[in-house]
N, CA, C and O atoms as a printed pandas DataFrame, in Angstrom:
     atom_number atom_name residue_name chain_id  residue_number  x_coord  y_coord  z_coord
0              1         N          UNK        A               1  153.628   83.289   97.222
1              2        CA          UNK        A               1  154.702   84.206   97.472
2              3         C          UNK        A               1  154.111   85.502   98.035
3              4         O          UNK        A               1  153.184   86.125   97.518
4              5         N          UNK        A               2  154.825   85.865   99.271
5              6        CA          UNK        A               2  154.387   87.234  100.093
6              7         C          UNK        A               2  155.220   88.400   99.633
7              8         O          UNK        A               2  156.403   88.058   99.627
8              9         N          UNK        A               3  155.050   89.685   99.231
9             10        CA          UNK        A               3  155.538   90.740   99.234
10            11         C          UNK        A               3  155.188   92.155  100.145
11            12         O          UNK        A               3  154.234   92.896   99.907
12            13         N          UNK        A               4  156.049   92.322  101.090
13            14        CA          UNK        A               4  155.724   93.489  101.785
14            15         C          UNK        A               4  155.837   94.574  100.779
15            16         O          UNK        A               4  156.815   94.737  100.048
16            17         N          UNK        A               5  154.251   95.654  100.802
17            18        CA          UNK        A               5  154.202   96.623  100.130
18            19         C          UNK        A               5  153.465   97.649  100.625
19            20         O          UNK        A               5  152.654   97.506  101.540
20            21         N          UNK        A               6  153.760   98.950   99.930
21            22        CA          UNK        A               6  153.018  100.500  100.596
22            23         C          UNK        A               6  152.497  101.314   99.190
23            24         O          UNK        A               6  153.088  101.393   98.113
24            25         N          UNK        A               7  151.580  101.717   99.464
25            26        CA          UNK        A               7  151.032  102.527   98.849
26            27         C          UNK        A               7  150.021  103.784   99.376
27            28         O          UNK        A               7  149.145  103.707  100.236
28            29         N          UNK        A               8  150.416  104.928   98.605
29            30        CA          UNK        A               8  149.107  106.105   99.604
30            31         C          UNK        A               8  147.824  106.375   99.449
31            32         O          UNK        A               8  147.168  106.278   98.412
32            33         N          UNK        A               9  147.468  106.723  100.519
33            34        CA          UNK        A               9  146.249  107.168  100.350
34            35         C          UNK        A               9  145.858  108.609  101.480
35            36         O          UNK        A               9  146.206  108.669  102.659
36            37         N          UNK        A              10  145.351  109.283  101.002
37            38        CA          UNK        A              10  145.193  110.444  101.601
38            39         C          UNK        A              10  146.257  111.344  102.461
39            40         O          UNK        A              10  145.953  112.096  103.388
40            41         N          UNK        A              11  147.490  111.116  101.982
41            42        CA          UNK        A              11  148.626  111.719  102.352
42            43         C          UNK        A              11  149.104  110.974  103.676
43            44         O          UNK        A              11  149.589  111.617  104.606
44            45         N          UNK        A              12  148.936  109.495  103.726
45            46        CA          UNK        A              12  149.659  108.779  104.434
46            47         C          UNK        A              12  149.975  107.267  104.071
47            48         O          UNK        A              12  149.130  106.727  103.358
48            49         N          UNK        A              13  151.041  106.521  104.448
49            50        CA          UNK        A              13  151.143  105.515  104.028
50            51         C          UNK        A              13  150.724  104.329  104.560
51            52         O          UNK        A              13  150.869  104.185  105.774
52            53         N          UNK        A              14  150.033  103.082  103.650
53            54        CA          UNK        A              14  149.271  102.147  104.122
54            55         C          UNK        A              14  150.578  100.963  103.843
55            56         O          UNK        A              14  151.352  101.014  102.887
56            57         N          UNK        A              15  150.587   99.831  105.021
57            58        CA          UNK        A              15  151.513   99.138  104.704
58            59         C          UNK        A              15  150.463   97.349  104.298
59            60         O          UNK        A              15  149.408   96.974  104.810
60            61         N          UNK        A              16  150.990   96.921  103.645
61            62        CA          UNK        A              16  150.624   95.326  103.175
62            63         C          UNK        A              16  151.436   94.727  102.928
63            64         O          UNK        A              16  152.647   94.873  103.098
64            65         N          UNK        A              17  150.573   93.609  102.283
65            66        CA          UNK        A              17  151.357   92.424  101.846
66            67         C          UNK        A              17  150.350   92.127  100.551
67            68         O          UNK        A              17  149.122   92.124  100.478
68            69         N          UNK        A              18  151.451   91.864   99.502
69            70        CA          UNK        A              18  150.506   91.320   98.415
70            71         C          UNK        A              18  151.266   89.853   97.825
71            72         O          UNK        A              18  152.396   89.612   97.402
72            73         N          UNK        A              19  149.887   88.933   98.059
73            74        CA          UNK        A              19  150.056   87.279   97.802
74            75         C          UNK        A              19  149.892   87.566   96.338
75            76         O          UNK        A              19  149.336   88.483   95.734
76            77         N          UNK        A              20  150.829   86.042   95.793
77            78        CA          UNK        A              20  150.926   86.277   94.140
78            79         C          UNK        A              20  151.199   84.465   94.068
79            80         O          UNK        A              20  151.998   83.940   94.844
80            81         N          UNK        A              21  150.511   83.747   93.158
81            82        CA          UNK        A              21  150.427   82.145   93.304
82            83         C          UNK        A              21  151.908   82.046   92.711
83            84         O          UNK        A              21  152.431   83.037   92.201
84            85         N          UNK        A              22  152.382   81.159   92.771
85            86        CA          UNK        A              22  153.861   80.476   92.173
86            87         C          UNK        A              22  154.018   80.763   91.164
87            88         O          UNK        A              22  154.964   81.384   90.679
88            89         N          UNK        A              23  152.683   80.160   90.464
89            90        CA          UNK        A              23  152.848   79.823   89.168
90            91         C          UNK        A              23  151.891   79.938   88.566
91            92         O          UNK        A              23  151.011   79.118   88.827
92            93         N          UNK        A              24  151.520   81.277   87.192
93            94        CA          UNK        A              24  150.520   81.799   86.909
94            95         C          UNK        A              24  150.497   81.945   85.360
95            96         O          UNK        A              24  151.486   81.497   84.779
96            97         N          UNK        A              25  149.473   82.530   84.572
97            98        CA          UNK        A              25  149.588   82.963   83.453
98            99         C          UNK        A              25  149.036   83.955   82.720
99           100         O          UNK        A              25  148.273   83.446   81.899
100          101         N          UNK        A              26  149.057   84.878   82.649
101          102        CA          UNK        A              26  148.845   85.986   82.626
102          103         C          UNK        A              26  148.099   86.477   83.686
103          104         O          UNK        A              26  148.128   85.872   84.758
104          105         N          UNK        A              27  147.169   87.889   83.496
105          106        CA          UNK        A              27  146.915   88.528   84.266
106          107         C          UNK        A              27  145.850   88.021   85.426
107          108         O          UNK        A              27  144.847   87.317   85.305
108          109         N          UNK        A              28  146.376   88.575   86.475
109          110        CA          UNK        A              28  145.321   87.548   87.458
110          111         C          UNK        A              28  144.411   88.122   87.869
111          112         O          UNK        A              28  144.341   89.346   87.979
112          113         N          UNK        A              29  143.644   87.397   88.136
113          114        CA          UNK        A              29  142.173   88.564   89.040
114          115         C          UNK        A              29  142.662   88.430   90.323
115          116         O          UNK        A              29  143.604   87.699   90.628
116          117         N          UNK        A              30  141.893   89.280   91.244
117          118        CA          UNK        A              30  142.893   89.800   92.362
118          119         C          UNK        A              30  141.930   90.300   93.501
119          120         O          UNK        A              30  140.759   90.431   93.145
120          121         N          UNK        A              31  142.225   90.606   94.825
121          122        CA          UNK        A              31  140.989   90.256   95.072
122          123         C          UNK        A              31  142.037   90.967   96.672
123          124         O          UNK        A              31  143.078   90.451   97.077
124          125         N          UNK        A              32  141.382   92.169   97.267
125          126        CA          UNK        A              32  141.805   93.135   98.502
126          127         C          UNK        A              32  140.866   92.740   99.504
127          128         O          UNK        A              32  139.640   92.680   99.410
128          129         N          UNK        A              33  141.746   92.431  100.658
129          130        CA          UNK        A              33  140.845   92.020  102.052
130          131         C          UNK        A              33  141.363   92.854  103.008
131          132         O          UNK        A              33  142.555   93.051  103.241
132          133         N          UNK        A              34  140.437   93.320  103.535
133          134        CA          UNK        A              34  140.657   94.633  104.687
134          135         C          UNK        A              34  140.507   93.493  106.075
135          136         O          UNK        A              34  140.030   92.361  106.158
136          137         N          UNK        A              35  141.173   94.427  107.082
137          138        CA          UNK        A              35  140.668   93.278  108.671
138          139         C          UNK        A              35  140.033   93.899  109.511
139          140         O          UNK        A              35  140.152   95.124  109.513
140          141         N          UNK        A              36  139.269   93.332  110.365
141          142        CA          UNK        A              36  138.553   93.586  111.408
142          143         C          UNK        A              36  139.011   94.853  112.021
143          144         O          UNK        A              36  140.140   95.322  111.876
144          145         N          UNK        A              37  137.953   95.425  112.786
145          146        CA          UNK        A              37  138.093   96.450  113.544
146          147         C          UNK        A              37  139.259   96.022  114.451
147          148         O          UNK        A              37  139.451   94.857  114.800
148          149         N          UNK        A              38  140.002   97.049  114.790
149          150        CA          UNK        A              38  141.043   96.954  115.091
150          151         C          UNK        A              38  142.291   95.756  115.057
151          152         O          UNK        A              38  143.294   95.557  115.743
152          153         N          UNK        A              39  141.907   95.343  114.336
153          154        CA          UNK        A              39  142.926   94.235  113.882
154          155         C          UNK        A              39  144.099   94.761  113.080
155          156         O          UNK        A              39  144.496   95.926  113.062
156          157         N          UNK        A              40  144.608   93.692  112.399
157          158        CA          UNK        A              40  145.823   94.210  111.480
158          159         C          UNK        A              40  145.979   92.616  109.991
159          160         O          UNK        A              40  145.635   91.471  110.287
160          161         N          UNK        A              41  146.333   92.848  109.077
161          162        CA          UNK        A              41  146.584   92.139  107.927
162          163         C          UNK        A              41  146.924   90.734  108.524
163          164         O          UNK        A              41  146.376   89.679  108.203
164          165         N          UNK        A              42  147.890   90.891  109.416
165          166        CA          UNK        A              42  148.519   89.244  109.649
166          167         C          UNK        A              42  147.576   88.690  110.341
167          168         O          UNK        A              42  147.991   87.589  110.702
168          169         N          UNK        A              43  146.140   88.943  110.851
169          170        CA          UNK        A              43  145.347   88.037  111.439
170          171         C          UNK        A              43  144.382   87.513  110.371
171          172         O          UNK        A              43  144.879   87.177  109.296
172          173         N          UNK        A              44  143.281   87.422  110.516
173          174        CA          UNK        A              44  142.528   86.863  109.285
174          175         C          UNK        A              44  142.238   87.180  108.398
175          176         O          UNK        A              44  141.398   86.544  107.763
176          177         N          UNK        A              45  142.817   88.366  107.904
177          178        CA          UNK        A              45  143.011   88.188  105.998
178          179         C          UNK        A              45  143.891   87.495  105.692
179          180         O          UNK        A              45  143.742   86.924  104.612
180          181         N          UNK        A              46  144.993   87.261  106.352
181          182        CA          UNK        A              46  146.264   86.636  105.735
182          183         C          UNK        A              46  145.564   85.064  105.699
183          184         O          UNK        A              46  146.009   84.432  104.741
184          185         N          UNK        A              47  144.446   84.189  106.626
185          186        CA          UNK        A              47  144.196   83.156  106.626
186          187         C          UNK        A              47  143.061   83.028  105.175
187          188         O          UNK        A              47  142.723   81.997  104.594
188          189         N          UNK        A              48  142.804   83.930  104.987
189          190        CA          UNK        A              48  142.020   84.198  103.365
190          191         C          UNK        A              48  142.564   84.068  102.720
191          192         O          UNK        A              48  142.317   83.294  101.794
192          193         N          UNK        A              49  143.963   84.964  102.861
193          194        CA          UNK        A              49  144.888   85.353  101.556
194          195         C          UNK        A              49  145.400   83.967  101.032
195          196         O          UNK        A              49  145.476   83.629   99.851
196          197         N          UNK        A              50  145.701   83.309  102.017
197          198        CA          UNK        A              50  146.357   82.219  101.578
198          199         C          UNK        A              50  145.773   80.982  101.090
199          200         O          UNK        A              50  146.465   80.163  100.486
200          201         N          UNK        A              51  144.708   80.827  101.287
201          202        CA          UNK        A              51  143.539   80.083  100.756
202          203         C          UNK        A              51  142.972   80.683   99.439
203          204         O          UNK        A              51  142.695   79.744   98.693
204          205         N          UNK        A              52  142.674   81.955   98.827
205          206        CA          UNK        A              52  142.996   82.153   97.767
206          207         C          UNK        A              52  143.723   82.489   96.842
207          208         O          UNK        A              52  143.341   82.881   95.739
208          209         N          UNK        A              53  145.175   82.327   97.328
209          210        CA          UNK        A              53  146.395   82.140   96.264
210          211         C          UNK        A              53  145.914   81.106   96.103
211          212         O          UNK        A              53  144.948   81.396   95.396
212          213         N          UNK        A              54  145.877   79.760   96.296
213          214        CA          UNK        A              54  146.148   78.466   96.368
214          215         C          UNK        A              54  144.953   78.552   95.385
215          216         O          UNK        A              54  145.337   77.865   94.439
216          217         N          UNK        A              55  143.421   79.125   95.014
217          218        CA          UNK        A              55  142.681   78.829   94.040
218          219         C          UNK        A              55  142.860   80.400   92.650
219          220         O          UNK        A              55  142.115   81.048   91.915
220          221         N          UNK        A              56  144.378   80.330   93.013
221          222        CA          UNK        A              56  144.923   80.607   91.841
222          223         C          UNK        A              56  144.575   82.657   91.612
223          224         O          UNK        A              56  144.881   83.113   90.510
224          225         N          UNK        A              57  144.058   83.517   92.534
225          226        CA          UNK        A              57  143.923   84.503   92.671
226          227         C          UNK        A              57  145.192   85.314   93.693
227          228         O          UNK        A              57  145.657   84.970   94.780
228          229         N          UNK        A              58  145.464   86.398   92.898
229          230        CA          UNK        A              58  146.409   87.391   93.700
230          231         C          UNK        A              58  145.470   88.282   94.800
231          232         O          UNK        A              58  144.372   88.760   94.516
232          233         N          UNK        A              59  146.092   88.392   96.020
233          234        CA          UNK        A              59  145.759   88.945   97.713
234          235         C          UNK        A              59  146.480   89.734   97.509
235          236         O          UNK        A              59  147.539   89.721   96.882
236          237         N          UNK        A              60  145.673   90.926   98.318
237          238        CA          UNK        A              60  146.278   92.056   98.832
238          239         C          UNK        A              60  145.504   92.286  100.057
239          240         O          UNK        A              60  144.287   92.474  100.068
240          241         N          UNK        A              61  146.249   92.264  101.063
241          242        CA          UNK        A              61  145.848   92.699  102.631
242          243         C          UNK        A              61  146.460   93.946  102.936
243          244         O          UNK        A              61  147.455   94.199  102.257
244          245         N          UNK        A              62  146.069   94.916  103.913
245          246        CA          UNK        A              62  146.669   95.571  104.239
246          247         C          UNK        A              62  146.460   96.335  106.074
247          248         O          UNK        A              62  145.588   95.844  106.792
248          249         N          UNK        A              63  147.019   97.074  106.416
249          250        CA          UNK        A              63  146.615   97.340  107.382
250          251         C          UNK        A              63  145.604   98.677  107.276
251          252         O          UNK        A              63  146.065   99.290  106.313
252          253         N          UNK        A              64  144.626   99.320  107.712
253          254        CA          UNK        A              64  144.115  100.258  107.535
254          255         C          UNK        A              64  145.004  101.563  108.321
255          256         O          UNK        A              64  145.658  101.478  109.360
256          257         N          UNK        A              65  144.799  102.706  107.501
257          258        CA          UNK        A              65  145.092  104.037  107.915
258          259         C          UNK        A              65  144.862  103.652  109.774
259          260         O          UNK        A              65  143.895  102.934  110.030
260          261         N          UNK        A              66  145.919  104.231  111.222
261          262        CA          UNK        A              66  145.974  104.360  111.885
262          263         C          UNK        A              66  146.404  103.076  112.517
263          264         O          UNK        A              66  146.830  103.226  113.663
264          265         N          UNK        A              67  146.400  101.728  112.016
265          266        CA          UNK        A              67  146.354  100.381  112.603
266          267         C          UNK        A              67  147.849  100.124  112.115
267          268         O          UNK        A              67  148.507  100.561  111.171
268          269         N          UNK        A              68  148.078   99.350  113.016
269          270        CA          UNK        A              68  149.211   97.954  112.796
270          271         C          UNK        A              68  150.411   99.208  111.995
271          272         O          UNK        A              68  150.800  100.237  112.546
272          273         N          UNK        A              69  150.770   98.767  110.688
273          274        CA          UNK        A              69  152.487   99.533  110.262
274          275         C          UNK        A              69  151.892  100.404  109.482
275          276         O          UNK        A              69  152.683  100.875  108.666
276          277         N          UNK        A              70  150.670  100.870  109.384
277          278        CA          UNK        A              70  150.312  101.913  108.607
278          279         C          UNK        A              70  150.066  103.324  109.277
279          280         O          UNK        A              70  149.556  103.458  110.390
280          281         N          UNK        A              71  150.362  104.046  108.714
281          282        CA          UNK        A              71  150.799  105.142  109.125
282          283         C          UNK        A              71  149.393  105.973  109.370
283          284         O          UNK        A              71  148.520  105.722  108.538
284          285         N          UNK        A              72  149.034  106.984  110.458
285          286        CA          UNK        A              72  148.341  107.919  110.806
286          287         C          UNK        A              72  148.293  107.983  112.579
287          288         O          UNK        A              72  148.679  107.112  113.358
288          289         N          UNK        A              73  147.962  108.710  112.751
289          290        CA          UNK        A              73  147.614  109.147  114.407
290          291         C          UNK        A              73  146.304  110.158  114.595
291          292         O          UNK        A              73  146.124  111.146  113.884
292          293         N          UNK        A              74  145.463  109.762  115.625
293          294        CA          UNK        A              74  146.134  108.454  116.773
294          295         C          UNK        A              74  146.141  107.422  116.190
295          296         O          UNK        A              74  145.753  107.174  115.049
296          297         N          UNK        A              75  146.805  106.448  117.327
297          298        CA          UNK        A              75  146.680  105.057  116.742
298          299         C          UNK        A              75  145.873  104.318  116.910
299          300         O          UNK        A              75  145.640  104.546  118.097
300          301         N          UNK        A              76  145.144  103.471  116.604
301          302        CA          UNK        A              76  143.729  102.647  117.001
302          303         C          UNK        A              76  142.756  103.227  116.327
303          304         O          UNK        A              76  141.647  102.691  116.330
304          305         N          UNK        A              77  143.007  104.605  115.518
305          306        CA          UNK        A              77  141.406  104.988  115.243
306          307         C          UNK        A              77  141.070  104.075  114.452
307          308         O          UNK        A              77  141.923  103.412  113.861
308          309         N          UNK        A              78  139.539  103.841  114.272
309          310        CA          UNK        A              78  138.686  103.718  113.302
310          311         C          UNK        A              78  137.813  104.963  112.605
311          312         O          UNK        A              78  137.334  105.969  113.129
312          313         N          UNK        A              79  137.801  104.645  111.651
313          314        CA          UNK        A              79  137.421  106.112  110.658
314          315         C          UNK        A              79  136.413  104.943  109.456
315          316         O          UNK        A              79  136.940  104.102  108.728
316          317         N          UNK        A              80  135.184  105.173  109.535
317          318        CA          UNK        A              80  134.692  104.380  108.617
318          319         C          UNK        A              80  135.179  104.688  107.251
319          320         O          UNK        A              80  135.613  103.880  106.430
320          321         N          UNK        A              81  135.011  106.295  107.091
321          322        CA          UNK        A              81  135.182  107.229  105.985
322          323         C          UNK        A              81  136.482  107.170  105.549
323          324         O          UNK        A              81  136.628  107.489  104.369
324          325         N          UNK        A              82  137.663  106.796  106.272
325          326        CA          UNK        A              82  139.360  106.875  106.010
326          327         C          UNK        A              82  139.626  105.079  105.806
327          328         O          UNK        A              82  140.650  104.474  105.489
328          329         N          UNK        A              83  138.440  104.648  106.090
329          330        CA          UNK        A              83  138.317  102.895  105.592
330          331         C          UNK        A              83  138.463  102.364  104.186
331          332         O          UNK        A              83  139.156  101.589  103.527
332          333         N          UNK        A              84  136.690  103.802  103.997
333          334        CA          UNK        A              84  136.167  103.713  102.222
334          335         C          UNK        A              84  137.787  103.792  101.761
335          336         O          UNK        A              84  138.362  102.895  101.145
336          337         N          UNK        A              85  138.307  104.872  102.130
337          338        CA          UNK        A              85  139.795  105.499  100.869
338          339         C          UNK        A              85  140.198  104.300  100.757
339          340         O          UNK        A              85  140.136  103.608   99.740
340          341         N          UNK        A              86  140.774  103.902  102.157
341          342        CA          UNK        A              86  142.092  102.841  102.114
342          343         C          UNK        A              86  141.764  101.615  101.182
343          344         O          UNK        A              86  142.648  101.123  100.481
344          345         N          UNK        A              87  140.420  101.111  101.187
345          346        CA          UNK        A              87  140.034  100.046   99.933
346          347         C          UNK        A              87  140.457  100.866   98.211
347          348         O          UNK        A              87  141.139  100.523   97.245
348          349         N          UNK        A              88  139.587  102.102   98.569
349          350        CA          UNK        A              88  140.029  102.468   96.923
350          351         C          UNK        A              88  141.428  102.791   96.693
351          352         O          UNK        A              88  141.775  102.872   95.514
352          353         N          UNK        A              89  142.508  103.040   97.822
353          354        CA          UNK        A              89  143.948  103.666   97.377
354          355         C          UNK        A              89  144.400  101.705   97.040
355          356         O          UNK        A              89  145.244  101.364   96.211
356          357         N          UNK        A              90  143.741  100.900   97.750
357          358        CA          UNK        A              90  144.166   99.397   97.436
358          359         C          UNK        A              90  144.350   98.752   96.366
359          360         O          UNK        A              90  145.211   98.038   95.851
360          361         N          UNK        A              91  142.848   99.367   96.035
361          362        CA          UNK        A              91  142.176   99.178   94.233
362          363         C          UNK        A              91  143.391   99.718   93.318
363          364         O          UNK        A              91  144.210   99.032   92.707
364          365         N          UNK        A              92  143.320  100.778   93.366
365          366        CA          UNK        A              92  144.264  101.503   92.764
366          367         C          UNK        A              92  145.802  101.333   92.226
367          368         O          UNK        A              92  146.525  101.524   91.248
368          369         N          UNK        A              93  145.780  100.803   93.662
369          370        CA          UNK        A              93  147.539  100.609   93.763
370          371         C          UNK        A              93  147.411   99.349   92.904
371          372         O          UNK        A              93  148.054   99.401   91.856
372          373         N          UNK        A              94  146.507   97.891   93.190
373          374        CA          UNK        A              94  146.811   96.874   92.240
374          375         C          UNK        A              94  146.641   97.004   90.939
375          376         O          UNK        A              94  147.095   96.178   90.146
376          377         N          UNK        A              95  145.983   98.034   90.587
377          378        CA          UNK        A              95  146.026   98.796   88.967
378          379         C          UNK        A              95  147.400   98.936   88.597
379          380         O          UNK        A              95  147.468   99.139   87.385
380          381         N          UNK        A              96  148.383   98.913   89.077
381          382        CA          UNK        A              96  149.410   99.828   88.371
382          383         C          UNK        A              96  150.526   98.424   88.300
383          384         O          UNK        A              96  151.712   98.607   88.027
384          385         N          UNK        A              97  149.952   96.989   88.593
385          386        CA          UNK        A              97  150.852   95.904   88.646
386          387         C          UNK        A              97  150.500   95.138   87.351
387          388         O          UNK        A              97  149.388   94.612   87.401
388          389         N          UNK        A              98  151.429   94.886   85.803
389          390        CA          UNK        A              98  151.280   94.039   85.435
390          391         C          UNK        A              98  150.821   92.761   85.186
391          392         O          UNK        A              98  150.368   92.200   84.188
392          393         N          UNK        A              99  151.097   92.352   86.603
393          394        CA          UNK        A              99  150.556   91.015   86.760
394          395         C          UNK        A              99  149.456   90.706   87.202
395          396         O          UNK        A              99  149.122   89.558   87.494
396          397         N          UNK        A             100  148.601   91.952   87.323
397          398        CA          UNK        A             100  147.145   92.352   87.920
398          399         C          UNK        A             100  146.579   92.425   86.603
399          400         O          UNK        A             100  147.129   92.881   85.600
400          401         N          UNK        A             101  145.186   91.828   86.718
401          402        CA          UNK        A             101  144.135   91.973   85.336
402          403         C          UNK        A             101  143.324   93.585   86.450
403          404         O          UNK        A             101  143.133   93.425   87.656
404          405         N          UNK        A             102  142.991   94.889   85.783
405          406        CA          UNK        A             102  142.525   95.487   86.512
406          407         C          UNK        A             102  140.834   95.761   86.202
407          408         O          UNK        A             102  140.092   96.578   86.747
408          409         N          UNK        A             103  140.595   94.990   85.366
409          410        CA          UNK        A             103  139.234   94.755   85.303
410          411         C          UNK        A             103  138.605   93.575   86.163
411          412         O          UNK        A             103  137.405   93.317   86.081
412          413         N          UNK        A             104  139.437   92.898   86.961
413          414        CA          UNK        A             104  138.835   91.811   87.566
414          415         C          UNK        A             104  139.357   91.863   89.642
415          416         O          UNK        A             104  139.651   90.935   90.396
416          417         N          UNK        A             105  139.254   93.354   89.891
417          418        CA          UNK        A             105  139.823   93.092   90.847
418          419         C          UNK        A             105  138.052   93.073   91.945
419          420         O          UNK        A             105  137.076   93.626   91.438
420          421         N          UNK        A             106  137.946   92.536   93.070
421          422        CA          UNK        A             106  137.354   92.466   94.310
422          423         C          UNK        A             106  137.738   92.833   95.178
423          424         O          UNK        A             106  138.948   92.971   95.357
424          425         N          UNK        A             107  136.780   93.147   96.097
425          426        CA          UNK        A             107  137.528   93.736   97.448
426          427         C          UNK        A             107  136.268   92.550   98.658
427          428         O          UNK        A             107  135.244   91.911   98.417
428          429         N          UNK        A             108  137.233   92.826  100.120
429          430        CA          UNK        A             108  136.313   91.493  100.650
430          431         C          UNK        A             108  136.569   92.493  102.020
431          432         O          UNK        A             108  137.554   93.204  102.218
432          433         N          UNK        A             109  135.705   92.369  102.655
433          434        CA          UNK        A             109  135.740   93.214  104.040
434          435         C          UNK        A             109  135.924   92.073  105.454
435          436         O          UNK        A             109  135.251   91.043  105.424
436          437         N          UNK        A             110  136.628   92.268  106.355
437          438        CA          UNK        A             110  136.178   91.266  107.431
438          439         C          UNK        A             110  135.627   91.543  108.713
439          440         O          UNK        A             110  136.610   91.767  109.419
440          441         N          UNK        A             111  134.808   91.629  109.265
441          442        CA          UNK        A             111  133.892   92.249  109.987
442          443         C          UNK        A             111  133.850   94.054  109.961
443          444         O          UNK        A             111  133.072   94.523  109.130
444          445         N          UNK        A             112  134.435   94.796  110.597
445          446        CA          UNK        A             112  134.659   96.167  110.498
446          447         C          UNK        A             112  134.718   96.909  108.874
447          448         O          UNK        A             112  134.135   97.785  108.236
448          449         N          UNK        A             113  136.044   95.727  108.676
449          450        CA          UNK        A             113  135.710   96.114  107.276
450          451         C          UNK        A             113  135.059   95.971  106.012
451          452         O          UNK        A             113  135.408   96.357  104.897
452          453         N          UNK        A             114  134.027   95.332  106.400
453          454        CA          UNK        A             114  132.706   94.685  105.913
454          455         C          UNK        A             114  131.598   96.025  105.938
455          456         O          UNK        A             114  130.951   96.336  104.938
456          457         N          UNK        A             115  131.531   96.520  106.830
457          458        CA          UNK        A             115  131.064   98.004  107.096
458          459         C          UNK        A             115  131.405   98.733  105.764
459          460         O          UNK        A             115  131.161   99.933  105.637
């Protein structure tokens, strides 16, 4: 199951999607994938995301500060430093979900955001 979601970070808003398996039991470990330099969530994190719902872990993709539906200008930047935030405002934000264990969350970079 996909949920479009926002959360801030540095006084702008980051837009995602957070994957959640069907059918779970308690708190899940959870696990944030950033995308490629200039990319956006619906390209290959979402082909992650969905491969680890299925081994039973909650996804969170998102777009980074300036990219795709997340908010900043210009558009296209890359900001290594406005990268670091956007993982920790990610972290963060899945802290505040019930259905998140927040001692077990990961973060996964995909090329750029592997940096």
């Amino acid at each position: 199951m996909r949920t479009d979601v926002r959360f801030p970070t540095n006084g702008l808003q980051l837009a995602g999607h957070l994957y959640l398996p069907e059918d779970s039991d308690g708190p899940l470990a959870a696990i944030v994938i950033g995308h490629q330099t200039t990319g956006v969530k619906e390209q290959s994190p979402a082909v992650y995301a969905t491969r680890l719902v299925e081994e039973g872990f909650a996804v969170l993709t998102f777009d980074a500060a300036f990219q795709g539906e997340s908010e900043g200008m210009p558009r296209g930047l890359e900001d290594p430093f406005q990268r670091a935030e956007d993982f920790r405002a990610a972290v963060s934000y899945l802290t505040t979900h019930p259905e998140i264990d927040p001692d077990r969350i990961g973060v996964m970079g995909v090329c750029g955001s592997g940096a």
